[in-house]
N, C-alpha and C positions, 0 to 999 in steps of 0.2 A: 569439348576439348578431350582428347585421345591422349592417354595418358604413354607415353615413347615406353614401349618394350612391353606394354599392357598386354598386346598378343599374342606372348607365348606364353602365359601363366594358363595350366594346363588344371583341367578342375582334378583332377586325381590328385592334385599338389595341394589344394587348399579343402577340399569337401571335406565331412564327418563322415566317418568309419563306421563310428560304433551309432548304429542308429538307431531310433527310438521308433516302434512301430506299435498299430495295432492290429488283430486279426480280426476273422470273419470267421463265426458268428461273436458279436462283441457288442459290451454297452457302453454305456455315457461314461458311467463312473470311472473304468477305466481309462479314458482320456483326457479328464478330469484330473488324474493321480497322475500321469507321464506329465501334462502340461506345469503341474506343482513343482513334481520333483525334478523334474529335468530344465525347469521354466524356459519352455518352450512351447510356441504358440498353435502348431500345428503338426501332422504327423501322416506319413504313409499308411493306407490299409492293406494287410495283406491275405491273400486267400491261396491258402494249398501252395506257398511258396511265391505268387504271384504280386505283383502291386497292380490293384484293382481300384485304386482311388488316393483320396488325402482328405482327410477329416481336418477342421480347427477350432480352435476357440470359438470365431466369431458363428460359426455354424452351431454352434451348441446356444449361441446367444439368440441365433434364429429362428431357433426350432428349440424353444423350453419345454415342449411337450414331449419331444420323443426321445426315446431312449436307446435305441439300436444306431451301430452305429452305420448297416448299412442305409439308412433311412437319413441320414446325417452326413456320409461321404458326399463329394465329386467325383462320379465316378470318370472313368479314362483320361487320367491324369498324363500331362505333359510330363516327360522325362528327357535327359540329356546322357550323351556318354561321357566315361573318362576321359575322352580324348578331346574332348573341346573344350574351347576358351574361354576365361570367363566374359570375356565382354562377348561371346556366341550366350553363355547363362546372363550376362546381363539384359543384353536385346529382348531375349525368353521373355523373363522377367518382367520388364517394363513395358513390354508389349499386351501380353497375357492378362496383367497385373494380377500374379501371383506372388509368392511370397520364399516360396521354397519348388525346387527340383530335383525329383528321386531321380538316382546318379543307376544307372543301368549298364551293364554286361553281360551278355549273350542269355538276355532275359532275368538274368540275375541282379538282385536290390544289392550293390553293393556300398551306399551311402547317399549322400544328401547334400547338396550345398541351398545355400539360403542367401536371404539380403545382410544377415547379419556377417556369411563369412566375407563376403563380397567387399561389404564395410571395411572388416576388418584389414583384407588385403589394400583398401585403398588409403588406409593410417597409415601406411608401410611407405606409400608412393612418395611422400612427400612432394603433394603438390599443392602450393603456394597460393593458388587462386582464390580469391572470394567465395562465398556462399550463395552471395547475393543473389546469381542467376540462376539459381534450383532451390530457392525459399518460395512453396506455394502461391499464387493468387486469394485464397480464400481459408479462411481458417472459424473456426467453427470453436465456440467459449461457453462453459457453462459458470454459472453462479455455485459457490461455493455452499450455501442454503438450500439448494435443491435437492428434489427427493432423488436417491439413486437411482428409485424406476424410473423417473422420467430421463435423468441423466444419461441413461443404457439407451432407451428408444431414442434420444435426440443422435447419441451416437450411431445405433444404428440406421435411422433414417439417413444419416449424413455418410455412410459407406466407412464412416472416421474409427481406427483402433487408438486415439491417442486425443484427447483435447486438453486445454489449458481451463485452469480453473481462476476464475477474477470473483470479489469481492463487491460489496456494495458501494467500494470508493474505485471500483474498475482497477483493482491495483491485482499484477499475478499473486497467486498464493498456492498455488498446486497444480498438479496435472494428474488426469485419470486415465487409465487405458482398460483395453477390454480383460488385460489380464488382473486389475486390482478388482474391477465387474466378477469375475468368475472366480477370486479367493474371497468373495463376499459373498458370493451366491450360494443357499443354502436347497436342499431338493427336499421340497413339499411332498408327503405322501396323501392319499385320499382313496376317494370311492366314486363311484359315476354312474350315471345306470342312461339307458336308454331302453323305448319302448318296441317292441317286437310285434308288427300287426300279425296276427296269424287271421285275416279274414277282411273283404271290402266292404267298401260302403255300398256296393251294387249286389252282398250275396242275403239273400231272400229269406236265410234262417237266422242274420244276427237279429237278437230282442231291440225294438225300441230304435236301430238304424245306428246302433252303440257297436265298437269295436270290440271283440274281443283281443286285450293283449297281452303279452308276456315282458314283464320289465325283466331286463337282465344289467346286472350288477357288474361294476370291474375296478380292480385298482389302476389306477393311473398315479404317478409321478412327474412331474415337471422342477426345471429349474428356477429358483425365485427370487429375486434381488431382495434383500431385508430392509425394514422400512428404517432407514438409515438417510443421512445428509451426503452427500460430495465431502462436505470436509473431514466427516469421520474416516474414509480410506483414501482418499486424494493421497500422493504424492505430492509431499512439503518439503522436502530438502530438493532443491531445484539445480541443476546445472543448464546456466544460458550458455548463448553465444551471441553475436552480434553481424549484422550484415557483412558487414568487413572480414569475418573470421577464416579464416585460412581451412581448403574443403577435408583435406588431411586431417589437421587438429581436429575439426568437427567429427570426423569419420573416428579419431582416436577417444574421443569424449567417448562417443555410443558404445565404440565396442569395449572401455573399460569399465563402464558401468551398465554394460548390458540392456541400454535404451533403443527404442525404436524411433526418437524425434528427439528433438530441444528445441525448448521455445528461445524464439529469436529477440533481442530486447534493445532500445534504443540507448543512445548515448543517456538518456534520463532516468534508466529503468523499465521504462516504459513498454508493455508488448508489444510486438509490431506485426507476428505473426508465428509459424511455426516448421523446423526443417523436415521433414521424413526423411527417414534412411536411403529406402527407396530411390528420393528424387541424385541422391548422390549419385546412384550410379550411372546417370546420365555424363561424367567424367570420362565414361568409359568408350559411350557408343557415337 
């Protein structure tokens, strides 16, 4: 469903301004800090003035070993201009399945819009329709007892930034995302070494057909889930909704409490599945 007048919402009208970026050359940590303090999931890279990529969250959950962030971008990121519409940034979006679009002018980063402004603009619409028909197929639950590592990996196997958390009686009692994963995550420092052949197995002067080698030593850091349960940073104060619930409302829940999902719950309580922001904006296109 096309929302009447949808097509002339101009994204210069709704995108951010003041944008949150990182450069090149750059590390982990600092993404890490913007993602905190600005609690936001992901971010432009920029180089010598240029957007060269988009680094996020879930790439820092993918790669715990590394530290730079050009090793860590996408690089040749999809961009849109001021002058298109959001349901041209929705299509993007849902096609791509990205999350966010550096907003571009005559090669210039001049903002950003994302799924969450998107959201926001369709609280505004007031439109009356169900949920029902953009509440996912498949939803993906962990135990509230489970280790947070394993928690992280089931998420990341399952591509999922957001799952529900149920209990021993199957009853909801929280929900985790990748961003309560990475204000848990702590960076493990160390040492590492690897051996350096300086000579083969075919050269005629090693003693005894023994290698000689050279170990060489190095620090390495990585990101490390702490041996913690689900229920210790889960999300417990829960805002549902229900198949029935009107897509606006739903759109206004997210973007006043700054969620990316709500779990969907039946007339008993009961879970029945979970919304993504995201599938919202199929309203549009």
């Amino acid at each position: 469903m096309k929302e009447k007048g949808s097509k002339q919402i101009r994204i210069r009208d709704i995108m951010v301004e003041d944008v949150a970026y990182v450069t090149l050359p750059g590390a982990r940590g600092e993404l890490m800090g913007i993602c905190k303090e600005r609690y936001i999931s992901g971010v432009p890279v920029v180089k010598e003035g240029k957007v060269v990529g988009v680094v996020t969250r879930q790439d820092l959950l993918r790669n715990p070993d590394e530290e730079q962030i050009a090793l860590l971008m996408s690089r040749n990121p999809i961009t849109v201009s001021p002058d298109a519409t959001i349901v041209e940034a929705a299509r993007i979006i849902l096609s791509r399945r990205i999350r966010r679009l550096p907003v571009m002018e005559e090669e210039k980063l001049v903002g950003i819009i994302s799924i969450a402004d998107i959201v926001r603009k369709i609280a505004a619409m007031d439109i009356n329709a169900p949920v029902s028909d953009y509440i996912g197929d498949n939803t993906v639950v962990v135990w509230d007892e489970m280790p947070l590592s394993v928690a992280g990996r089931i998420m990341e196997l399952a591509g999922a930034k957001a799952v529900p958390v149920l209990n021993v009686e199957l009853e909801l009692v929280g929900l985790i995302t990748d961003r309560d994963l990475i204000n848990a995550a702590v960076i493990e420092d160390g040492i590492e070494h690897s051996d350096l052949s300086l000579g083969s197995d075919e050269d005629e002067w090693t003693w005894e057909g023994m290698r000689d080698t050279m170990r060489l030593y190095y620090n390495v850091s990585k990101i490390k889930l702490p041996d913690k349960l689900v229920r210790d940073v889960m999300i417990k104060e829960l805002v549902t909704v229900t198949r029935n619930s009107e897509v606006s409302g739903c759109a206004e829940k997210m973007s006043k409490n700054r969620f990316d999902q709500l779990p969907v719950i039946s007339a008993n309580g009961k879970m029945t599945g979970i919304l993504l922001d995201r599938n919202l904006l199929n309203v549009l296109v």
